[in-house]
C-alpha positions as CSV (number, residue, x, y, z in Angstrom):
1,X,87.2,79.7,119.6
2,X,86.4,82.5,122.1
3,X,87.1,86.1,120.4
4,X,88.6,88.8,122.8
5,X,85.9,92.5,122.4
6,X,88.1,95.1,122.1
7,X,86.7,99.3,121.7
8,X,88.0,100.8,118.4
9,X,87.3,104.9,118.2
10,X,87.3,106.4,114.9
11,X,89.1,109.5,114.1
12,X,86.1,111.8,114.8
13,X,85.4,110.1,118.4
14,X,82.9,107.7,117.6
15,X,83.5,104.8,119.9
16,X,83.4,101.0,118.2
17,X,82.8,97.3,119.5
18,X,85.3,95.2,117.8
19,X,86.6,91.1,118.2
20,X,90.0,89.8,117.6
21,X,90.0,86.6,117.1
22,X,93.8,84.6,117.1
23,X,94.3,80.9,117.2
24,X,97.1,80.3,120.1
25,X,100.3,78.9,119.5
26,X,100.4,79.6,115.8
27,X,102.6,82.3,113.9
28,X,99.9,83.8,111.8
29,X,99.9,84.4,108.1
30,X,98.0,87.1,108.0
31,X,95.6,89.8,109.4
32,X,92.0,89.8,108.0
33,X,89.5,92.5,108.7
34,X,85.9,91.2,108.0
35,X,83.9,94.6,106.2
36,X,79.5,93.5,107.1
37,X,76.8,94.1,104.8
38,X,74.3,97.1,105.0
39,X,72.1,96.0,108.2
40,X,73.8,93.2,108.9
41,X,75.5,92.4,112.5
42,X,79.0,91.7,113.0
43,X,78.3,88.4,114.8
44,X,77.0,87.0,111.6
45,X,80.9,86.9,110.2
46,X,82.0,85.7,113.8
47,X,81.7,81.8,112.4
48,X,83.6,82.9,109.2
49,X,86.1,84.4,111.5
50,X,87.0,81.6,113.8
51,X,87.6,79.4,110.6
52,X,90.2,81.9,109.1
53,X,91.8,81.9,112.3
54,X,91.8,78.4,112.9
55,X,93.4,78.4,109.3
56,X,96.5,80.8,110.5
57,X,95.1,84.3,110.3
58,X,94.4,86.8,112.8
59,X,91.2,88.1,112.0
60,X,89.1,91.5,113.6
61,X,85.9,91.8,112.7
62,X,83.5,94.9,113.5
63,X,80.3,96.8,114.1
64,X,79.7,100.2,112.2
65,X,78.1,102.8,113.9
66,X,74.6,102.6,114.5
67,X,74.8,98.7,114.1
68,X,75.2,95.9,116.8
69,X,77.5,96.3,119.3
70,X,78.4,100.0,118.1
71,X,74.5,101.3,118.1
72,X,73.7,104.0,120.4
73,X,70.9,104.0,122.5
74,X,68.4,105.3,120.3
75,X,69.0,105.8,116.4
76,X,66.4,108.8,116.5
77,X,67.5,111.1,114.4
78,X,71.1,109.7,113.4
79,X,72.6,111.2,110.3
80,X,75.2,108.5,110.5
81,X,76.3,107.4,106.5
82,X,78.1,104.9,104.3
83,X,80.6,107.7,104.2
84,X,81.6,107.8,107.4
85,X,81.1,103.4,108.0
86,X,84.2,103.7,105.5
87,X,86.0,107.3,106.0
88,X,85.7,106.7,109.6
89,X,84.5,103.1,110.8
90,X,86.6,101.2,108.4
91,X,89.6,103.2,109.1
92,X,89.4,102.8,112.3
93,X,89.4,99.2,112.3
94,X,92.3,99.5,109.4
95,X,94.5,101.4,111.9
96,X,94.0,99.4,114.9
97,X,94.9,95.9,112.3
98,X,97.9,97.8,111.2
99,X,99.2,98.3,114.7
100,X,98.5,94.8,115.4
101,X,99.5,92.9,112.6
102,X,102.9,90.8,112.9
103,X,103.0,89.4,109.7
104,X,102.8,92.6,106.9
105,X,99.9,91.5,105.5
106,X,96.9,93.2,106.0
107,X,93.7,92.0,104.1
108,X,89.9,93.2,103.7
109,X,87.0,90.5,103.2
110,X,84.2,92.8,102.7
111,X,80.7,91.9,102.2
112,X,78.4,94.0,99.7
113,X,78.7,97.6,100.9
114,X,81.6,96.2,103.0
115,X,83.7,95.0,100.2
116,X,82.6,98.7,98.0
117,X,83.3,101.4,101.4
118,X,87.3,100.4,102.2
119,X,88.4,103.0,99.3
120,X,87.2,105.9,101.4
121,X,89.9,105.4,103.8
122,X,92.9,107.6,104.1
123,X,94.7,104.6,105.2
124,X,93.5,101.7,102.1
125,X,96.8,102.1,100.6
126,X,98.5,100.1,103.3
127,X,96.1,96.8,102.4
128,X,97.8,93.7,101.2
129,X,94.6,92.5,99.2
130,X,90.9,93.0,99.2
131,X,88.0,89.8,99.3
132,X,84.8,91.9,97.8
133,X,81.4,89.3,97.9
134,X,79.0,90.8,96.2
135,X,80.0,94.1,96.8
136,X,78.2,97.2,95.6
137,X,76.3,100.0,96.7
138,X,72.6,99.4,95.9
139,X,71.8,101.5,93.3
140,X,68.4,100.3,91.7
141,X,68.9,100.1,88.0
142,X,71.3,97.3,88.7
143,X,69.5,94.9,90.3
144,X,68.0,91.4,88.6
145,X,65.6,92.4,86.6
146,X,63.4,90.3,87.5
147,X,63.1,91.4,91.2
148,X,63.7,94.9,90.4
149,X,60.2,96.2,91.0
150,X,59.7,94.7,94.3
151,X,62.9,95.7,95.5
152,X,62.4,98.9,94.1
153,X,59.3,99.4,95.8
154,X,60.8,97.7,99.2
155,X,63.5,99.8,100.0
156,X,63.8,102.5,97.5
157,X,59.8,103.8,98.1
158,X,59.1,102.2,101.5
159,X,62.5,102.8,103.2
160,X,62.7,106.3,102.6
161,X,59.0,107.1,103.4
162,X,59.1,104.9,106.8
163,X,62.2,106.7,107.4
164,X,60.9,110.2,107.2
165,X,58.1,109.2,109.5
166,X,59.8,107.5,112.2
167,X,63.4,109.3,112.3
168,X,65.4,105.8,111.4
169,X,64.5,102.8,109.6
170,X,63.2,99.9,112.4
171,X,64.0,97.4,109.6
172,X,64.7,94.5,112.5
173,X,60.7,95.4,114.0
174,X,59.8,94.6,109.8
175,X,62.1,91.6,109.1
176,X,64.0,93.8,107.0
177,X,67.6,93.4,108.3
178,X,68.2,95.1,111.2
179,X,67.6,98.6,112.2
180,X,69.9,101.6,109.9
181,X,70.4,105.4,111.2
182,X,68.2,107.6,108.7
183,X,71.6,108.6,107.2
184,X,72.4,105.2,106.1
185,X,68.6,104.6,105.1
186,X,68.5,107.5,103.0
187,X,71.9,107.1,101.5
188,X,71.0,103.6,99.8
189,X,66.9,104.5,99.0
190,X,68.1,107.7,97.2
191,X,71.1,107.6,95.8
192,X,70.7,107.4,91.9
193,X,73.8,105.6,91.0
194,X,76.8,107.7,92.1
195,X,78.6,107.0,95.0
196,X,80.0,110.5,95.3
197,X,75.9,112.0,95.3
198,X,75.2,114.5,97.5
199,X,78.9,115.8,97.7
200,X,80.4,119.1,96.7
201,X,82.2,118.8,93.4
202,X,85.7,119.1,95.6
203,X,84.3,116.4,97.6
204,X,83.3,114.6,95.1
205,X,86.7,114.8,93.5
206,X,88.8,113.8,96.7
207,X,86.5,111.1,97.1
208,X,87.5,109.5,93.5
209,X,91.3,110.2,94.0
210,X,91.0,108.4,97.5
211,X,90.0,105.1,95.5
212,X,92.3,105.7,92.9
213,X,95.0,105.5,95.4
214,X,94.2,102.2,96.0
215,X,96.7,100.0,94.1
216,X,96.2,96.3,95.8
217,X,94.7,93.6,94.0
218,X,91.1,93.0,94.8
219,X,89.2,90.0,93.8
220,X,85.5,90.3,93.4
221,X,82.9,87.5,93.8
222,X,79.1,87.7,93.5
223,X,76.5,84.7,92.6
224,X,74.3,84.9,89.2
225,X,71.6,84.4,91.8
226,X,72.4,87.5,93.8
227,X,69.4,90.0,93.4
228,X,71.3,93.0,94.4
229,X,74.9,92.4,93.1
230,X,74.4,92.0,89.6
231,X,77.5,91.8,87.2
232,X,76.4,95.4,86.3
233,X,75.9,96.5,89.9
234,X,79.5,94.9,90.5
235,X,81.3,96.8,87.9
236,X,79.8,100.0,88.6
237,X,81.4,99.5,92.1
238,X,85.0,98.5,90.9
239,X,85.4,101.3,88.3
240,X,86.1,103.3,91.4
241,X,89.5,101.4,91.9
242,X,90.4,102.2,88.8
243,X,93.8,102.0,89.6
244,X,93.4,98.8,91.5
245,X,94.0,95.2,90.0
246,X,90.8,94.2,89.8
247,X,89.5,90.3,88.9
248,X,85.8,89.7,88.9
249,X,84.2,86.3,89.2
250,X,80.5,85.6,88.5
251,X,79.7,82.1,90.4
252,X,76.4,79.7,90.0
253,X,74.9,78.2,92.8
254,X,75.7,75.3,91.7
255,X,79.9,75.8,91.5
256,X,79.2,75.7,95.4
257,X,77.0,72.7,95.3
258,X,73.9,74.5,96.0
259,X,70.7,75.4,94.2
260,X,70.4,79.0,95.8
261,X,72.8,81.5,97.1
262,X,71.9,84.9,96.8
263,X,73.7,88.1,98.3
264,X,73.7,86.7,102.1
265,X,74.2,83.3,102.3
266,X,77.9,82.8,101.8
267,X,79.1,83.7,104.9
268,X,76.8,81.1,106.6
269,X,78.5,77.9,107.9
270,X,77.2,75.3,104.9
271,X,79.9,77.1,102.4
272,X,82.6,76.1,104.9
273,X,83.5,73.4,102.5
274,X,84.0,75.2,99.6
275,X,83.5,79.0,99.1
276,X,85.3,79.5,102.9
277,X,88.0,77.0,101.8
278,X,88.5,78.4,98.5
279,X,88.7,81.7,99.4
280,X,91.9,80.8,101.6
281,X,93.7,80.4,98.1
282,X,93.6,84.2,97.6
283,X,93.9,85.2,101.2
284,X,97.0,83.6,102.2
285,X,98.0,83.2,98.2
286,X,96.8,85.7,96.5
287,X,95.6,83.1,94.3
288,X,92.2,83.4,92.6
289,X,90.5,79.9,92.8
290,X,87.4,80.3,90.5
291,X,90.0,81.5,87.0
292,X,87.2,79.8,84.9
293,X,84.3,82.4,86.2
294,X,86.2,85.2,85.4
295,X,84.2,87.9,83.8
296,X,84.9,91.6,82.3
């Protein structure tokens, strides 16, 4: 299935490289929006895509700025943020599904920061339902704690500091990921466990009421393999929908048939048999399909 690019421009200019993807002849059931991971390409979803298509949804999937198809020439001094991926990015992709949709059902699957950002939109209020994998915000005294020192060390002492020296993080030249604007780079080494850091306490304020007004059910998902989204990191996350109807599931490997997961591997074609399948249950449903992994 071929998807058709389209430009998305967020609210303060910024142009975007977006794909529709529709499968022809069928009356859809609903609209997706596919939310990446920190460093992370659209194109990795595109597979993910094509099957919830080909399953009756029409389904846009997008870069943020500074990433893929949305990256300017030269990141060099960006100050782009996770902010404005969500407040601006997201919301632009939002509005553009909302004017496309056919069916009244708009839906988010978003993947770690992707399935965390979608309450900074003015516009989240209008979403159906939310998919959130793994989705959190990086803060370092939630990882595994058994990993925590190397990741510590990896991209909360060598991001920063390469950062600083270079003007952006070259993560794709180190392996790490792909390449993030310094803004993004220093937003997920520095932060100390509060989304709302940095901001002015009015900010800060607006910033919480804007997830608050986010009332859809979401359904969170992470692995007990998953380095990064812990249960701890997950709920730390959620509490910002307070007001949302929020279901967390905590999977093993092994409820997918596998003996490692981790954060990135679920959107990867091998889970098309179960997690992608499954996951239709609460996207066309709103049906969670793992009720036995439920945690608090």
């Amino acid at each position: 299935m071929e998807p058709r690019q389209i430009e998305l421009t967020a609210a303060d200019g910024v142009r975007l490289t977006g794909h529709w993807w529709r499968s022809e002849g069928v009356t859809p059931t609903g609209t997706v929006i596919v939310n990446p991971a920190t460093g992370v390409h659209a194109r990795y979803y595109h597979r993910y895509a094509a099957y919830l298509a080909a399953n009756g949804f029409s389904v846009l999937t997008h870069d943020y700025r500074g990433i893929g198809l949305s990256r300017p020439t030269s990141l060099q001094g960006s100050t782009f943020t996770w902010r404005q991926w969500g407040e601006q990015d997201f919301d632009a992709a939002l509005r553009h599904a909302l004017q496309e949709d056919e069916t009244g059902r708009v839906l988010v699957v978003g993947h770690s920061i992707g399935g965390f950002l979608p309450g900074y939109s003015q516009s989240m209020d209008r979403v159906t339902a939310m998919l959130s994998v793994g989705g959190q915000y990086g803060y370092w005294g939630d990882y595994l704690p058994a990993r925590r020192l190397p990741l510590v060390l990896k991209w909360h002492v060598a991001m920063p500091a390469i950062t600083l020296a270079i003007g952006h993080f070259p993560g794709k030249r180190l392996g790490w990921l792909e390449d993030l604007p310094k803004g993004v780079a220093y937003g997920w080494g520095l932060q100390q466990g509060r989304a709302e850091q940095g901001l002015s306490s009015d900010a800060a304020e607006a910033m919480r009421e804007r997830f608050a007004s986010v009332t859809c059910p979401i359904l969170s998902v992470t692995m007990s393999d998953d380095e990064f989204a812990t249960p701890k990191a997950v709920n730390r996350a959620m509490r910002y929908y307070r007001r949302a109807a929020v279901t967390k599931v905590l999977l093993a490997p092994q409820d997918l048939g596998f003996g490692r997961v981790g954060h990135f591997d679920l959107f990867h074609a091998r889970h098309q048999d179960r997690f992608w399948r499954q996951s239709l249950n609460f996207l066309r449903d709103g049906e969670n399909p793992w009720g036995n992994r439920v945690y608090l």
